[in-house]
C-alpha positions as CSV (number, residue, x, y, z in Angstrom):
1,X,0.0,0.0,0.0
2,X,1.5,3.7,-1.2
3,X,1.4,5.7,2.0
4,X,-0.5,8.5,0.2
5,X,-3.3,5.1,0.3
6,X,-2.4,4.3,3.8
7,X,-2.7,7.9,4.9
8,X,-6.2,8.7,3.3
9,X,-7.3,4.9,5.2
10,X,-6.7,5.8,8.3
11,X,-8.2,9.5,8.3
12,X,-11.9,7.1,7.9
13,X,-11.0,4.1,9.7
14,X,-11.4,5.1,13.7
15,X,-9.3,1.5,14.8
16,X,-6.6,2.2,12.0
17,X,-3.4,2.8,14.2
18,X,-0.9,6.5,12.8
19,X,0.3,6.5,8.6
20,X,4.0,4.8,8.7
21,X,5.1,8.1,7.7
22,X,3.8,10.0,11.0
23,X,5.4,7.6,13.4
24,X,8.6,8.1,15.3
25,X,10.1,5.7,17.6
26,X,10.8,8.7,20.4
27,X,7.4,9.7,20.2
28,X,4.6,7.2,18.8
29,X,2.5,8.7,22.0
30,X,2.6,11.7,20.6
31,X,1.8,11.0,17.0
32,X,-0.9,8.8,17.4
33,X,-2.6,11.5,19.6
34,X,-2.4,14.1,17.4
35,X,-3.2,12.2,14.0
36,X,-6.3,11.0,16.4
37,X,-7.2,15.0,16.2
38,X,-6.6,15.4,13.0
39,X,-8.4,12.5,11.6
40,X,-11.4,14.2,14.1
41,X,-11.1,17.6,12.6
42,X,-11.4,16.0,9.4
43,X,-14.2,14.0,9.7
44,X,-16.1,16.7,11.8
45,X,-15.7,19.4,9.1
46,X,-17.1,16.6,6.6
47,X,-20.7,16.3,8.8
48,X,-20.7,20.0,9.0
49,X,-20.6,20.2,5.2
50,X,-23.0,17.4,4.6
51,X,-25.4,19.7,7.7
52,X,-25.0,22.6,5.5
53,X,-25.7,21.1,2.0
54,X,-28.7,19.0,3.2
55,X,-30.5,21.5,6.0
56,X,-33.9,20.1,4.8
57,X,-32.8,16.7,5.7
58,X,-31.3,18.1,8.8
59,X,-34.5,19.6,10.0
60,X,-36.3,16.5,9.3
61,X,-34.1,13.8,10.8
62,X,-33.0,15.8,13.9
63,X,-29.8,17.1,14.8
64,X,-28.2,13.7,16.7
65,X,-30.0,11.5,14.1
66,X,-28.8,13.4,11.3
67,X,-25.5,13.3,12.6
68,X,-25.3,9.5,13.3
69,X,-26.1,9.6,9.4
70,X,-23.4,11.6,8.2
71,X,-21.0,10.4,10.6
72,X,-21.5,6.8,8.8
73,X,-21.5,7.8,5.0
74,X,-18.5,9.6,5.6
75,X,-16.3,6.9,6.8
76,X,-18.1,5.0,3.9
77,X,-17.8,7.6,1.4
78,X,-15.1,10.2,1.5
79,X,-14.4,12.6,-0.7
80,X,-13.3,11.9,-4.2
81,X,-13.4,15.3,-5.5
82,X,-12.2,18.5,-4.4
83,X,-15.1,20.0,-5.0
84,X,-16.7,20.4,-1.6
85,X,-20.1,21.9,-2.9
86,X,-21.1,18.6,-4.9
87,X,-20.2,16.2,-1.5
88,X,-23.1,14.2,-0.8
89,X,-24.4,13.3,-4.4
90,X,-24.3,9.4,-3.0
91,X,-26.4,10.5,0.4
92,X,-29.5,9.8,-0.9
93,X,-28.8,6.0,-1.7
94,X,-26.9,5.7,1.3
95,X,-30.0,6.7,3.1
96,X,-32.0,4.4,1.3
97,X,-29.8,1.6,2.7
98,X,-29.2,3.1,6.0
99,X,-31.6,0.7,8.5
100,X,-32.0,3.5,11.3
101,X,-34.3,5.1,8.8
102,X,-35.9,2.4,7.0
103,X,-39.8,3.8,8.2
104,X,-38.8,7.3,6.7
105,X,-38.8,6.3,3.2
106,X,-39.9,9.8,2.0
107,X,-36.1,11.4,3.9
108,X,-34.7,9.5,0.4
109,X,-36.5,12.2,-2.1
110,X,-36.0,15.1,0.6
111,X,-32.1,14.4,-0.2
112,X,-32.6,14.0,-3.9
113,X,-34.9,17.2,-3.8
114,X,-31.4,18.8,-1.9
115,X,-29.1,17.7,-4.7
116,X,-31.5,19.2,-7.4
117,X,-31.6,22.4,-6.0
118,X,-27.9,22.0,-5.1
119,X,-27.1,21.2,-9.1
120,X,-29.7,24.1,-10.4
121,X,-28.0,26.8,-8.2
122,X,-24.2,25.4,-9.3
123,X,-25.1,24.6,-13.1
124,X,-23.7,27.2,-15.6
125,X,-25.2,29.8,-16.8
126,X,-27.1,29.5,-20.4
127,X,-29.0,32.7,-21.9
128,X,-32.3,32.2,-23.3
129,X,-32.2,32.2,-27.2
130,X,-34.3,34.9,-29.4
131,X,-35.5,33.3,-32.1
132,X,-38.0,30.6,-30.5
133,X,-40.2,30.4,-33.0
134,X,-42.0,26.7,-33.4
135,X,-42.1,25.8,-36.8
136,X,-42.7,22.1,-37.0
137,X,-44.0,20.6,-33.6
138,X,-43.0,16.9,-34.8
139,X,-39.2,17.8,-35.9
140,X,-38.7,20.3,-32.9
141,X,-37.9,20.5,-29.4
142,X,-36.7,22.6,-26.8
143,X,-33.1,23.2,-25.4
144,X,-33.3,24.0,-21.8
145,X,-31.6,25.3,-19.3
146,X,-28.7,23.5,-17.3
147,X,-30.1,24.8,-14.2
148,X,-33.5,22.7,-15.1
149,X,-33.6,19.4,-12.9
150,X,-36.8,17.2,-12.4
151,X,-36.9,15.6,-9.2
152,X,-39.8,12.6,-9.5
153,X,-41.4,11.4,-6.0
154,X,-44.3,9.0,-4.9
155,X,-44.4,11.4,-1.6
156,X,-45.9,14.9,-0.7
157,X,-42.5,16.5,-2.1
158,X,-43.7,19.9,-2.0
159,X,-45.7,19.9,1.0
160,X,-42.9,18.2,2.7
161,X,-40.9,21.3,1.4
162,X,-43.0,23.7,3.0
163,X,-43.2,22.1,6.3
164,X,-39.4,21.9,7.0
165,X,-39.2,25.3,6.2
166,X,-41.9,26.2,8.9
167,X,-44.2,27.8,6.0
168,X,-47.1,25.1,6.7
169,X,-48.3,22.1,8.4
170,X,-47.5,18.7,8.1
171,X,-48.9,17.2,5.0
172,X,-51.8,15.0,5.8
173,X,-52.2,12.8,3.4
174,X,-48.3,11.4,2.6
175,X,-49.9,8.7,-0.4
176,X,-50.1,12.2,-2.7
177,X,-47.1,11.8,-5.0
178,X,-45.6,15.5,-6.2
179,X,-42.8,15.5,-8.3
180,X,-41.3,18.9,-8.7
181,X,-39.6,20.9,-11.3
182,X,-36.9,22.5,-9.7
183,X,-34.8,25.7,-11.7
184,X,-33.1,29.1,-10.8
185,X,-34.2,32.3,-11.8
186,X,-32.3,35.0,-13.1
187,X,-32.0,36.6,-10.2
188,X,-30.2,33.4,-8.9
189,X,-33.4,32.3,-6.6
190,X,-34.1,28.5,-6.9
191,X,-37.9,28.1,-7.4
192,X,-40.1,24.8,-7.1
193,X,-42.9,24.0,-9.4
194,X,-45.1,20.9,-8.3
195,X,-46.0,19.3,-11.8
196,X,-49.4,17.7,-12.8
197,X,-49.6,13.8,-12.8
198,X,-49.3,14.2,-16.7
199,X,-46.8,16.7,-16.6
200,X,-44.0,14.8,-15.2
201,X,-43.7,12.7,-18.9
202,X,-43.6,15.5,-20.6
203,X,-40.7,17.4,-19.2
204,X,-38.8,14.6,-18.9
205,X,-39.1,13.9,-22.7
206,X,-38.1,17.1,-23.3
207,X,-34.6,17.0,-21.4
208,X,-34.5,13.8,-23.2
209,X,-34.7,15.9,-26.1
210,X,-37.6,14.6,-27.5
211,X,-39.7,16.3,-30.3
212,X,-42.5,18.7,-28.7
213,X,-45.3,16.8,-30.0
214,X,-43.8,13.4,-29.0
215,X,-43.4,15.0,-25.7
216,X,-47.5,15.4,-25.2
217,X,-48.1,12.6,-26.5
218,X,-45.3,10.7,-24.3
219,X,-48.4,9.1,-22.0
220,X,-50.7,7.3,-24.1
221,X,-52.8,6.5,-21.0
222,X,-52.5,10.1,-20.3
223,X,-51.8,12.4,-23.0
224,X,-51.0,15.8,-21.7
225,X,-54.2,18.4,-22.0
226,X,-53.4,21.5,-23.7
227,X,-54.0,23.6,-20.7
228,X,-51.4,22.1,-19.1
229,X,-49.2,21.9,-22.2
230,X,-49.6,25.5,-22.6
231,X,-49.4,26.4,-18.7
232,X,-45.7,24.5,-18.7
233,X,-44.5,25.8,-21.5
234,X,-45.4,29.2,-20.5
235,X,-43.3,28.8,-17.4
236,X,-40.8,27.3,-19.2
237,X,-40.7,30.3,-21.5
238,X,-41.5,33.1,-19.0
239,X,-38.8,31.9,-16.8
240,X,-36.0,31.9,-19.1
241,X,-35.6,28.2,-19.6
242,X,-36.0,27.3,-23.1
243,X,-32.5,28.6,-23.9
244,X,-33.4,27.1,-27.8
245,X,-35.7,25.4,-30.4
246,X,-33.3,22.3,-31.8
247,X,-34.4,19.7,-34.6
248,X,-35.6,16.7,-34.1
249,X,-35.5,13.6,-35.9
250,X,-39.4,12.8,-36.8
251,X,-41.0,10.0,-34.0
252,X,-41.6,6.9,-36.8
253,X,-45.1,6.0,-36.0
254,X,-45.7,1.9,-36.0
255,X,-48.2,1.5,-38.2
256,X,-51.3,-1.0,-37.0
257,X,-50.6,-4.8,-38.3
């Protein structure tokens, strides 16, 4: 093992004994006790970054709970990146697999819903085209935003948004699914949209770049209605997030046998 590997072992490993390269036969006391602060210092600023980039989580699991969480995925998943902001992106599966929690099943999307919002507020900036004119609805579609994320959830998302920020209660019914689209204005606000049931397709089509009319029609159970269609794109449009129109190869429909 290269002692940069043996080094970066013990800073996670609480039982691992002081790197080769820290020890001194005068003083292995003294090394292993202050490696043992070092590897706490680094592990302690690791929760507090994982406490600051998931505060909804936070608020929802309680302080010494939430901790107990961090302090595990931590040790199980250091960082691989220097960049500290995008720490965390393997919390949510983590938490999924974490049996402490197994009866919150909805803390899962509250951490995906963190990363979303997380990625929109990071992801680069992308001005909105001028020429957006819709020529051909089956050879067109949209080119959106970075900042645009979809965040898909069988739970009360939004609701469950509200409540841990103290702007309303509890929801009361936690088998209404809301899956949010999630973007940031140009004023560098993140904003939440809770989509309708047959809006979710749709959007998701359209990051998949998917023609406009293929989009609608993504749902054949549920075919988007045109006031929705309209309402979404307006949004979309109003909020700066249709940075394009780009072509589309025509959908090739089956024909009936």
């Amino acid at each position: 093992m290269s002692q940069n590997s043996e080094f970066f072992n013990a800073l996670f490993e609480p039982e691992a004994g002081v790197p080769s390269a820290f020890s001194h036969p005068q003083k292995d006391q003294e090394a292993t006790a202050r490696f043992s602060i070092y590897r706490n210092n680094v592990v302690v600023s690791l929760k507090q970054n994982l406490a600051d980039g998931f505060p909804l989580l936070l608020s929802l699991l309680g302080g010494e709970a939430f901790d107990a969480l961090a302090d595990a995925f931590v040790r199980a998943h250091p960082p691989r990146s220097p960049l500290m902001f995008a720490y965390g992106e393997a919390l949510p599966d983590f938490l999924g697999q974490f049996p402490p929690f197994a009866e919150l099943p909805y803390a899962v999307d509250v951490a995906r819903l963190e990363l979303a919002m997380r990625k929109s507020a990071h992801a680069k900036d992308v001005m909105a085209g001028t020429d957006l004119h819709l020529h051909d609805a089956d050879a067109q579609g949209l080119q959106m935003a970075p900042c645009v994320q979809l965040v898909t959830s069988v739970w009360p998302l939004y609701d469950l948004w509200l409540f841990l920020q103290d702007r309303a209660e509890a929801p009361e019914d936690m088998s209404l699914g809301q899956s949010l689209l999630v973007y940031r204005t140009p004023d560098y606000e993140i904003e939440l949209a809770c989509l309708p049931p047959d809006g979710v397709a749709f959007i998701m089509a359209l990051l998949d770049g998917k023609s406009l009319s293929a989009a609608v029609s993504m749902d054949p159970e549920k075919p988007l209605s045109q006031a929705d269609a309209t309402t979404l794109l307006t949004r979309l449009m109003e909020a700066g997030l249709v940075t394009a129109m780009r072509d589309v190869k025509p959908e090739t429909k089956k024909r009936n046998k």
